[in-house]
SEVO-334973 format. One record per residue (C-alpha): residue number from 0; residue in three letters; x, y, z. Coordinates in Angstrom, 1 decimal. Layout:
# SEVO-334973
@ketor: NUM; loza: ALA; c1: X; c2: Y; c3: Z $
...
//
This chain:
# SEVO-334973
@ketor: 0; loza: UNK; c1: -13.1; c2: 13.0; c3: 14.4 $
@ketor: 1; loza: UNK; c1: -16.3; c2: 11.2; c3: 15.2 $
@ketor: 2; loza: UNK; c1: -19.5; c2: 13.2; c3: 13.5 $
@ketor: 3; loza: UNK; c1: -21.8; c2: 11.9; c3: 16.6 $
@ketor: 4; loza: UNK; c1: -20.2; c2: 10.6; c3: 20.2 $
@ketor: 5; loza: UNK; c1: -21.7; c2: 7.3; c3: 21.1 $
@ketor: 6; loza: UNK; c1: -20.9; c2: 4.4; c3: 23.5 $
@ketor: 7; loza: UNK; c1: -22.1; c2: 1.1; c3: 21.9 $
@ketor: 8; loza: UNK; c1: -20.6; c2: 1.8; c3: 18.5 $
@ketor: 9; loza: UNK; c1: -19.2; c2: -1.2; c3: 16.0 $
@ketor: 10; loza: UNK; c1: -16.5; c2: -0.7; c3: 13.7 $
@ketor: 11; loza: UNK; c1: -17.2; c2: -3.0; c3: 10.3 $
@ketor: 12; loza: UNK; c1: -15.5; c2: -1.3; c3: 7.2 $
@ketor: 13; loza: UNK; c1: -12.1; c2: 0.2; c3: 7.2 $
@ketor: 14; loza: UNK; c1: -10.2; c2: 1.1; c3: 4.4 $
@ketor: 15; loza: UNK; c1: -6.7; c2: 2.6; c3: 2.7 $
@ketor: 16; loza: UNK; c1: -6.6; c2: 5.4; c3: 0.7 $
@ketor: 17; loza: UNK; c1: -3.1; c2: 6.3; c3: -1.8 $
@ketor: 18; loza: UNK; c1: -3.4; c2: 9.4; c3: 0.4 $
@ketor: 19; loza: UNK; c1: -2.9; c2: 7.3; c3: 4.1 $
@ketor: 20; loza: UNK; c1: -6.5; c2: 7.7; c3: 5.4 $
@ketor: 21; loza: UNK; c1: -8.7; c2: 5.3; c3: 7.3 $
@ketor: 22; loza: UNK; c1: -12.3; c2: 5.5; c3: 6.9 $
@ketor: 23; loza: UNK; c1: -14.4; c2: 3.8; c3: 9.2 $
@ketor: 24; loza: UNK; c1: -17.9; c2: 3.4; c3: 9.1 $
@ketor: 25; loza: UNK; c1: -19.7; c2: 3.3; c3: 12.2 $
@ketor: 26; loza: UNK; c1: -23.0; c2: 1.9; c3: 12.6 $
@ketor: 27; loza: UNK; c1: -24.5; c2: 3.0; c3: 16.1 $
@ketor: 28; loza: UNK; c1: -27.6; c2: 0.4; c3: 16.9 $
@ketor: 29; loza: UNK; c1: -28.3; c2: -0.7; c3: 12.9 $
@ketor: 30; loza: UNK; c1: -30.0; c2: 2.6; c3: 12.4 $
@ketor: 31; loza: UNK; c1: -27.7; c2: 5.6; c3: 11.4 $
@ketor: 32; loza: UNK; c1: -24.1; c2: 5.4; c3: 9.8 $
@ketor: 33; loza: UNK; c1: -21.4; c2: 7.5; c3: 10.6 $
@ketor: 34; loza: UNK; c1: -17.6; c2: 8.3; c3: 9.4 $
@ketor: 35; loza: UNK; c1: -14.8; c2: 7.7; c3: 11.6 $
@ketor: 36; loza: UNK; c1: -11.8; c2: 9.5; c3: 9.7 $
@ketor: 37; loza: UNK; c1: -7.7; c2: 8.4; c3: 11.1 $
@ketor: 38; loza: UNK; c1: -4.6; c2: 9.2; c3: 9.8 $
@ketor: 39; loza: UNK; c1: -2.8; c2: 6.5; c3: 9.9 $
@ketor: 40; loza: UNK; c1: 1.1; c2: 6.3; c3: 9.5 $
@ketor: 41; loza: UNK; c1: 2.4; c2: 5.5; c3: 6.1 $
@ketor: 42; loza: UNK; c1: 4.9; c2: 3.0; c3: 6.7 $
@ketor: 43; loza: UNK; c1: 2.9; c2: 0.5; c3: 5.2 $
@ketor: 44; loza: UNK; c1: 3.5; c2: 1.8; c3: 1.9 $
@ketor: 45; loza: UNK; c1: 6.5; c2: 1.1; c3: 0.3 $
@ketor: 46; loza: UNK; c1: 5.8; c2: 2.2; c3: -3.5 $
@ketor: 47; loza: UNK; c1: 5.3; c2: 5.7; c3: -4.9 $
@ketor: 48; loza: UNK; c1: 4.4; c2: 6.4; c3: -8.5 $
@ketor: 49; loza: UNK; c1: 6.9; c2: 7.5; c3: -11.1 $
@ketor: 50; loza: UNK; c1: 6.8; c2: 11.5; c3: -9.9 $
@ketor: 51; loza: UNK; c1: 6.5; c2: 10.6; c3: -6.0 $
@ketor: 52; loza: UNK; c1: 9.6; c2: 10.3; c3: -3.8 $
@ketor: 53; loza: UNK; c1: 8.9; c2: 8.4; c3: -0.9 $
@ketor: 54; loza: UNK; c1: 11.8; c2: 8.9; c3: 1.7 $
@ketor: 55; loza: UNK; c1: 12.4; c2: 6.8; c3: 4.8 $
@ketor: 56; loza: UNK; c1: 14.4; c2: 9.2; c3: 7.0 $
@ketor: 57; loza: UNK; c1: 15.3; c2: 10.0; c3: 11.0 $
@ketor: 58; loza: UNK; c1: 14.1; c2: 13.4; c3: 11.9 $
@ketor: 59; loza: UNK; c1: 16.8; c2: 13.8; c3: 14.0 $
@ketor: 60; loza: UNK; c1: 19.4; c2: 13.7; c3: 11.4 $
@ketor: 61; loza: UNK; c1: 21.2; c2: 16.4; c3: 10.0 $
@ketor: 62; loza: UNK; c1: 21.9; c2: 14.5; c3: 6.2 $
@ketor: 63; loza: UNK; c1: 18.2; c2: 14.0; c3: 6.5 $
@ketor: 64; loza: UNK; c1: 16.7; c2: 17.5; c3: 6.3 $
@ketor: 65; loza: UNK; c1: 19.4; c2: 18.3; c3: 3.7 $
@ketor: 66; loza: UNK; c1: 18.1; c2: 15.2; c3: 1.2 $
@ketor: 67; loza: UNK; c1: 13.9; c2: 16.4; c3: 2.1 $
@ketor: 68; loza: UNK; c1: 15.3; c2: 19.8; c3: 0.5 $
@ketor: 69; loza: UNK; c1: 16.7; c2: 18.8; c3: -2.6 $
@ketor: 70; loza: UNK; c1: 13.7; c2: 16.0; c3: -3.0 $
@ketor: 71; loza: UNK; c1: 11.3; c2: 18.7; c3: -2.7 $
@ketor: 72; loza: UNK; c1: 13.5; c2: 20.8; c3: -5.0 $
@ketor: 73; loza: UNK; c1: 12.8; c2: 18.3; c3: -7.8 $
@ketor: 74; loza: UNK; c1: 9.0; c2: 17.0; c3: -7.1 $
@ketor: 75; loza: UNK; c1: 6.1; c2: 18.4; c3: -5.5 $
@ketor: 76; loza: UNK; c1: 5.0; c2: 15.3; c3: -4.1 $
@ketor: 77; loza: UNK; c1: 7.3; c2: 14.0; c3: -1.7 $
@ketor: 78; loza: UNK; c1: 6.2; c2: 12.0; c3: 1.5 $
@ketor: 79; loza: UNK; c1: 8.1; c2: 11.4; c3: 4.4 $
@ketor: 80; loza: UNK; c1: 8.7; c2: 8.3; c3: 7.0 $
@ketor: 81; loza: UNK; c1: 10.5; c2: 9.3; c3: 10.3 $
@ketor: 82; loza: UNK; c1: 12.0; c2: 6.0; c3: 11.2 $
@ketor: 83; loza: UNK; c1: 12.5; c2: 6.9; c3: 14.5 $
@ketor: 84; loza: UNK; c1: 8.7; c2: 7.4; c3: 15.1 $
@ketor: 85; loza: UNK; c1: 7.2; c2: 5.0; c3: 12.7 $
@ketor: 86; loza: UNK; c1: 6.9; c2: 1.2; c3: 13.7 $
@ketor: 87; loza: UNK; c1: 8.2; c2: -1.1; c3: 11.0 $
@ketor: 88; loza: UNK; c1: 7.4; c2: -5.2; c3: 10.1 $
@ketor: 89; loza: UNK; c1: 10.1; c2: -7.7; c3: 8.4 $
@ketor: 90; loza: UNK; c1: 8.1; c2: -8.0; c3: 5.2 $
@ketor: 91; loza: UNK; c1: 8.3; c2: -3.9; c3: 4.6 $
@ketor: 92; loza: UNK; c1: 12.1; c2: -4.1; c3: 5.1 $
@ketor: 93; loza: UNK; c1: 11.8; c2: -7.6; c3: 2.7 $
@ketor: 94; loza: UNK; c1: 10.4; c2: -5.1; c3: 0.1 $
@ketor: 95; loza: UNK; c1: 12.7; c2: -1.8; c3: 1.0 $
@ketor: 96; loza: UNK; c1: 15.8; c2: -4.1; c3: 0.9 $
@ketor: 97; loza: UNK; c1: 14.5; c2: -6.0; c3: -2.6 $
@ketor: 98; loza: UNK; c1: 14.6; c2: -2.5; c3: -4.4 $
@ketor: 99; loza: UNK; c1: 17.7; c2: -1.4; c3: -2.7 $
@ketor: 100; loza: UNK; c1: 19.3; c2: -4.7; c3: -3.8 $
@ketor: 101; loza: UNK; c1: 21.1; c2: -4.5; c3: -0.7 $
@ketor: 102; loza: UNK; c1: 21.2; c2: -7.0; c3: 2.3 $
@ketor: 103; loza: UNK; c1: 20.1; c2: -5.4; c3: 5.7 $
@ketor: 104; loza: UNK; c1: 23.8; c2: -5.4; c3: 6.8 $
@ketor: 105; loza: UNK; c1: 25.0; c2: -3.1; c3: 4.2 $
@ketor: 106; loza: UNK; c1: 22.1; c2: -0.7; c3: 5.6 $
@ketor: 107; loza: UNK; c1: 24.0; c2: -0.8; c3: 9.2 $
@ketor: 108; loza: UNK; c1: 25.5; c2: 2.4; c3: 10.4 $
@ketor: 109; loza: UNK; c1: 29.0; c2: 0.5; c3: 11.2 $
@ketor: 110; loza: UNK; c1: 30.9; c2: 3.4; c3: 13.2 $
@ketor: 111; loza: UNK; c1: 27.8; c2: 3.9; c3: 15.8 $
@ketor: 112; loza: UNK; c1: 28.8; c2: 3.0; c3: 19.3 $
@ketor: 113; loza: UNK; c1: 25.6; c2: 0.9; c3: 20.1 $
@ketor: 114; loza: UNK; c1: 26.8; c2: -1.4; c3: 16.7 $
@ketor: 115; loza: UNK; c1: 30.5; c2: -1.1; c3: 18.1 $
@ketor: 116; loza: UNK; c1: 29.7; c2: -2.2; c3: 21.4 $
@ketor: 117; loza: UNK; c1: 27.0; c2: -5.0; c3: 20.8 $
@ketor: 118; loza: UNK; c1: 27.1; c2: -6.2; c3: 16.8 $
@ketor: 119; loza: UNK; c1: 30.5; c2: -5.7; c3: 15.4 $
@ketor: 120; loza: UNK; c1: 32.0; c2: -9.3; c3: 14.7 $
@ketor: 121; loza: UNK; c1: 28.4; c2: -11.0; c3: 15.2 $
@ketor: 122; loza: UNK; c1: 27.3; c2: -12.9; c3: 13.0 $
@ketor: 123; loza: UNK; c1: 23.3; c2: -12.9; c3: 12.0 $
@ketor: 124; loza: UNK; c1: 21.5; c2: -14.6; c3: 9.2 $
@ketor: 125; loza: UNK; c1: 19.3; c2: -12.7; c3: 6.7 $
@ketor: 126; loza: UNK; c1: 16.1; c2: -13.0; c3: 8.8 $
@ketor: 127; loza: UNK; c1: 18.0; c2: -11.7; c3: 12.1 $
@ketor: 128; loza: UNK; c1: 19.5; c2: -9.0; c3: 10.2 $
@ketor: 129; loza: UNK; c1: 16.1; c2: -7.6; c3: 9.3 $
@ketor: 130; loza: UNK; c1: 14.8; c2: -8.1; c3: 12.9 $
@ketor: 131; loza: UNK; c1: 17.7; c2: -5.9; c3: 14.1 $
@ketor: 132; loza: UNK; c1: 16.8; c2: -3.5; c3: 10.9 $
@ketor: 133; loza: UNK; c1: 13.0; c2: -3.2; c3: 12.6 $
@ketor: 134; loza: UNK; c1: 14.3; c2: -2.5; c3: 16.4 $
@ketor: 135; loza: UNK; c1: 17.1; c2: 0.0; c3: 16.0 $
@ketor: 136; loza: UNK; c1: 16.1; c2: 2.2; c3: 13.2 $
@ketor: 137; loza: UNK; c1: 19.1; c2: 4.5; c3: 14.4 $
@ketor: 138; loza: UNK; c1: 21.7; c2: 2.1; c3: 13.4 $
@ketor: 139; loza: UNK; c1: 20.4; c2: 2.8; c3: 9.2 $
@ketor: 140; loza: UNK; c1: 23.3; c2: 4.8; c3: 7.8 $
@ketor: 141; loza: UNK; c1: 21.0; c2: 7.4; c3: 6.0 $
@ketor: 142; loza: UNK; c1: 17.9; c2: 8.4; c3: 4.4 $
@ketor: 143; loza: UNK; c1: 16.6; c2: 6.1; c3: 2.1 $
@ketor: 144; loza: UNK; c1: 14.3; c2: 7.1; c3: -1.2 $
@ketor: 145; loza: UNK; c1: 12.1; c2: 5.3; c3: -3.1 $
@ketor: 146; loza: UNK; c1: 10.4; c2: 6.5; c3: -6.4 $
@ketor: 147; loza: UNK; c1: 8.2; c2: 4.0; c3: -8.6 $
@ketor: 148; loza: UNK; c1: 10.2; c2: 0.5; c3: -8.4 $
@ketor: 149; loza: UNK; c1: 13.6; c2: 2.5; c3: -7.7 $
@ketor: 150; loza: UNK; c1: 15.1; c2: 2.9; c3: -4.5 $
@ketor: 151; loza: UNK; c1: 18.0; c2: 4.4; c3: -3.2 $
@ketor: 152; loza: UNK; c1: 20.2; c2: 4.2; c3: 0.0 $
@ketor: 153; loza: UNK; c1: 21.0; c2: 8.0; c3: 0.2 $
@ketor: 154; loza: UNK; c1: 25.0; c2: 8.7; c3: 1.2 $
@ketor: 155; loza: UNK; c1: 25.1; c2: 12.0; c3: 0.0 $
@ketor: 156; loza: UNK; c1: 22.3; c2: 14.1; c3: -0.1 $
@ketor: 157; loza: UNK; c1: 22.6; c2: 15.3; c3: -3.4 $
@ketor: 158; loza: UNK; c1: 22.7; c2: 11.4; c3: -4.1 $
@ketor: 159; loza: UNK; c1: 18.5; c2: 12.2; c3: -4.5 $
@ketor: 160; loza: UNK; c1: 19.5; c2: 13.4; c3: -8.0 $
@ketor: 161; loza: UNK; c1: 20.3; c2: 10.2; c3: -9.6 $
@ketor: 162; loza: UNK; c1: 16.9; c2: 8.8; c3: -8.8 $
//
């Protein structure tokens, strides 16, 4: 929401809040100031604080709603990722992965018919793994939740639990 509509404004401040807010200061002709305020999606942030459960999830996804239920169930302050909607870069999935102490294959939905038909006995290394990770969100076998340093590849959804 812009305070005042102008033409010839110039962006030059623009910052992150925990809470995933852009402010943007807008100077119109070096005389007045105004606040430019954007939601901006979360994905960029990949750590949470010890009672925050951060989950990465595909909306579409029956397991999915089950595991935002019984993470709300045991914190109040749970933020969600759709993967499906959400853009991703290698150096988030670098992070995700580090915490999962998984490699971006074991993250692979194996019995989808898009990795039957076009991965199954292809071999990638690490990096092309990750790339794959980044373009076809779908193919992630389930929801995955991070809290503090912790994360977890979520199988079953009462999995959330042991966080």
């Amino acid at each position: 929401m812009i305070l005042k509509k102008a033409s010839n404004w110039k962006p030059f401040l623009v910052v992150l809040t925990n809470r995933h807010l852009a402010i943007c200061a807008v100077q119109i002709q070096n005389k007045s100031v105004y606040w430019l305020y954007n939601k901006v999606n979360a994905m960029h942030k990949t750590n949470s604080s010890s009672t925050e459960i951060l989950l990465l999830l595909k909306s579409d996804c029956s397991k999915s709603k089950k595991v935002f239920a019984y993470a709300k169930s045991i914190s109040n302050q749970v933020n969600v990722i759709d993967l499906l909607k959400t853009k991703s870069t290698g150096t988030i999935w670098q992070n995700i992965l580090s915490k999962l102490n998984m490699s971006p294959k074991e993250l692979l939905d194996k019995s989808s018919p898009y990795y039957q038909a076009n991965i199954r006995g292809r071999d990638f290394d690490e990096r092309d793994w990750t790339i794959l990770l980044m373009n076809n969100p779908s193919l992630i076998r389930g929801p995955i939740a991070i809290k503090g340093n912790k994360a977890r590849l979520i199988d079953n959804p009462t999995d959330i639990y042991k966080m």
